[in-house]
C-alpha positions as CSV (number, residue, x, y, z in Angstrom):
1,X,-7.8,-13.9,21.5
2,X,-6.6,-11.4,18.7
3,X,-4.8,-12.7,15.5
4,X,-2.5,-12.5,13.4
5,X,-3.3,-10.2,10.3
6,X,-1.6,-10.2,6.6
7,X,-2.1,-7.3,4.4
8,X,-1.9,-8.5,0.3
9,X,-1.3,-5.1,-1.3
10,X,-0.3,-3.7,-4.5
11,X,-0.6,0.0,-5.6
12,X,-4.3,-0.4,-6.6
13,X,-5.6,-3.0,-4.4
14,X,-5.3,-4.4,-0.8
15,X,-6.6,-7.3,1.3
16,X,-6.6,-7.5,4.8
17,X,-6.5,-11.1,6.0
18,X,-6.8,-12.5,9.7
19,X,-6.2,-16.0,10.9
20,X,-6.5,-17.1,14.5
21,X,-3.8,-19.7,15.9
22,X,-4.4,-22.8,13.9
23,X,-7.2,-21.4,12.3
24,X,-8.0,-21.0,8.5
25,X,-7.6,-17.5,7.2
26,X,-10.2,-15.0,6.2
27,X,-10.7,-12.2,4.4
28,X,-11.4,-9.1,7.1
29,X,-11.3,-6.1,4.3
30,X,-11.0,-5.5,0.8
31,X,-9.1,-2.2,-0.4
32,X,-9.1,-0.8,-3.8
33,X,-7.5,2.3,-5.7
34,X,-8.4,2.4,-9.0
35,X,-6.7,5.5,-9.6
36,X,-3.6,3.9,-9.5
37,X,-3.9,2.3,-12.9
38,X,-5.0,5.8,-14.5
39,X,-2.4,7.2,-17.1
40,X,-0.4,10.2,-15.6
41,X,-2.2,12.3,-18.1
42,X,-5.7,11.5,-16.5
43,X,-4.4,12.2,-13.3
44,X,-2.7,15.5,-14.0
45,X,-5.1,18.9,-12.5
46,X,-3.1,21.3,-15.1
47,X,-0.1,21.8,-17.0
48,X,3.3,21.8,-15.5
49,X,4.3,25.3,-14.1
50,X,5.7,28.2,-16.0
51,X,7.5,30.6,-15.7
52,X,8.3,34.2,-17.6
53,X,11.8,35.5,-17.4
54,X,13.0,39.0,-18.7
55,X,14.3,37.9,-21.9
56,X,11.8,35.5,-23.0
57,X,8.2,36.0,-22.8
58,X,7.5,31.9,-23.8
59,X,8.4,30.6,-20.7
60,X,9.6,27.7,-19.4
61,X,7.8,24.5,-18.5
62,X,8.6,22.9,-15.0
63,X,7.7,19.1,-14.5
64,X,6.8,18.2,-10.9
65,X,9.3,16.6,-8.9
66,X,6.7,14.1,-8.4
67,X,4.6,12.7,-11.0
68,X,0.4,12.3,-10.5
69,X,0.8,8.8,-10.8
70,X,3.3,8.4,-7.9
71,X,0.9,10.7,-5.8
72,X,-2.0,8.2,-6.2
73,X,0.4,5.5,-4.6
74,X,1.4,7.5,-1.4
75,X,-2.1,8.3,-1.0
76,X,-3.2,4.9,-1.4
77,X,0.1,3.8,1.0
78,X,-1.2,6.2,3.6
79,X,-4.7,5.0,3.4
80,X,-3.8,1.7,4.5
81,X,-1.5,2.4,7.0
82,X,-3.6,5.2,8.6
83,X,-6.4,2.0,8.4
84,X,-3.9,-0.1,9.9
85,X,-2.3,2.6,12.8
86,X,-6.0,2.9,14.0
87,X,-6.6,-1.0,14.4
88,X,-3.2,-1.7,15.7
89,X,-3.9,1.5,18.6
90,X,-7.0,-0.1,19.8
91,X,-5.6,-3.7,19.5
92,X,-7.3,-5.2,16.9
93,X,-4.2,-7.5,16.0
94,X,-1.5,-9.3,18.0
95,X,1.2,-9.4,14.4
96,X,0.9,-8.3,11.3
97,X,2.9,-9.5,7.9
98,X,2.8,-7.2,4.6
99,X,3.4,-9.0,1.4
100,X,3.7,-6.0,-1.5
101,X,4.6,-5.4,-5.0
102,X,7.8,-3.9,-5.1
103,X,7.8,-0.6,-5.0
104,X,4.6,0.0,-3.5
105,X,5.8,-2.0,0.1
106,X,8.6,0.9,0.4
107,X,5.7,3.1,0.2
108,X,3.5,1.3,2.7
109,X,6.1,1.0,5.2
110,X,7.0,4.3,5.0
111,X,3.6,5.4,6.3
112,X,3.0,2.7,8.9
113,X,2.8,4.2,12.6
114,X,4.8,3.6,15.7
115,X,2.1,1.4,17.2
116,X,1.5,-0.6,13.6
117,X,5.2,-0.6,13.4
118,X,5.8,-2.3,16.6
119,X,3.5,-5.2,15.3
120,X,4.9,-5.8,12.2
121,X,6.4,-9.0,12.2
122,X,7.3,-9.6,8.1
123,X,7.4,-7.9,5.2
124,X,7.7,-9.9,1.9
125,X,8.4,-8.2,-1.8
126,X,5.8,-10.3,-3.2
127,X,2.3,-9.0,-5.3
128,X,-0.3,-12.0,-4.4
129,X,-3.0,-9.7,-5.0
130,X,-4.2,-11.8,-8.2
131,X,-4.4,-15.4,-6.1
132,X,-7.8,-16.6,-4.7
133,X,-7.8,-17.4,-0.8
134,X,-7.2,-21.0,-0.6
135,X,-3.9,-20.3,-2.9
136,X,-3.2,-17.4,-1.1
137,X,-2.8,-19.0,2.2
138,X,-0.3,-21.9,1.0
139,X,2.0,-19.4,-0.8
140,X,1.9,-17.1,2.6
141,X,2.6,-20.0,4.5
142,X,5.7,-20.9,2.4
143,X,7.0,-17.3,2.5
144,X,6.5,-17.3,6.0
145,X,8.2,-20.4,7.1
146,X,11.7,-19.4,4.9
């Protein structure tokens, strides 16, 4: 019988979760990002862009329209969902609920695939990344049954 999987995410960690019908709920994977917590400035490979016009030789600076620290998140986002895409093709899972840190589940959904997509049952704007199983599993259960 397959079960039901929730997925605890922030931008720097994850926890997959499975419980069978009636069953208690366990812990299938662990995720983390610690690059997600670096300062923008540790992050950065170089300086912003420049550019030299014909009147000024200083140039001008050019800030990315997307900062390092926002790059770490999608890549963290498409980690999990690429994880995710590949369980839900070979039918690992029969439902999945995501409960995320806001803005971080935006980012996560965004990169789920068609097949995880179809499975997706919930989504919940909620960080319970910092809560130990058996309190994880009662607040999941009340988020679940609103």
């Amino acid at each position: 019988m397959k079960s039901d999987w929730i997925m605890v995410a922030n931008a720097t960690q994850a926890r997959l979760l499975g419980r069978e019908r009636g069953g208690p709920m366990v812990v299938l994977q662990s995720f983390a990002h610690p690059q997600g917590r670096a300062k923008v400035g540790d992050l950065a490979d170089d300086r912003a862009g420049q550019e030299k016009t014909d009147h000024d030789f200083s140039g001008a600076a050019f800030q990315p329209h997307v900062n390092a620290k926002q790059k770490e998140h999608t890549r963290f986002a498409r980690e999990l969902a690429d994880y995710l895409e590949q369980q839900a093709q070979s039918g690992s899972f029969h439902s999945l609920a995501i409960f995320a840190s806001s803005p971080f589940l935006g980012e996560l959904k965004a990169q789920l695939g068609a097949a995880t997509s179809r499975l997706l049952s919930a989504t919940h704007d909620l960080d319970l990344t910092s809560f130990g199983l058996g309190e994880l599993e009662q607040r999941i259960k009340r988020a679940l049954a609103r």
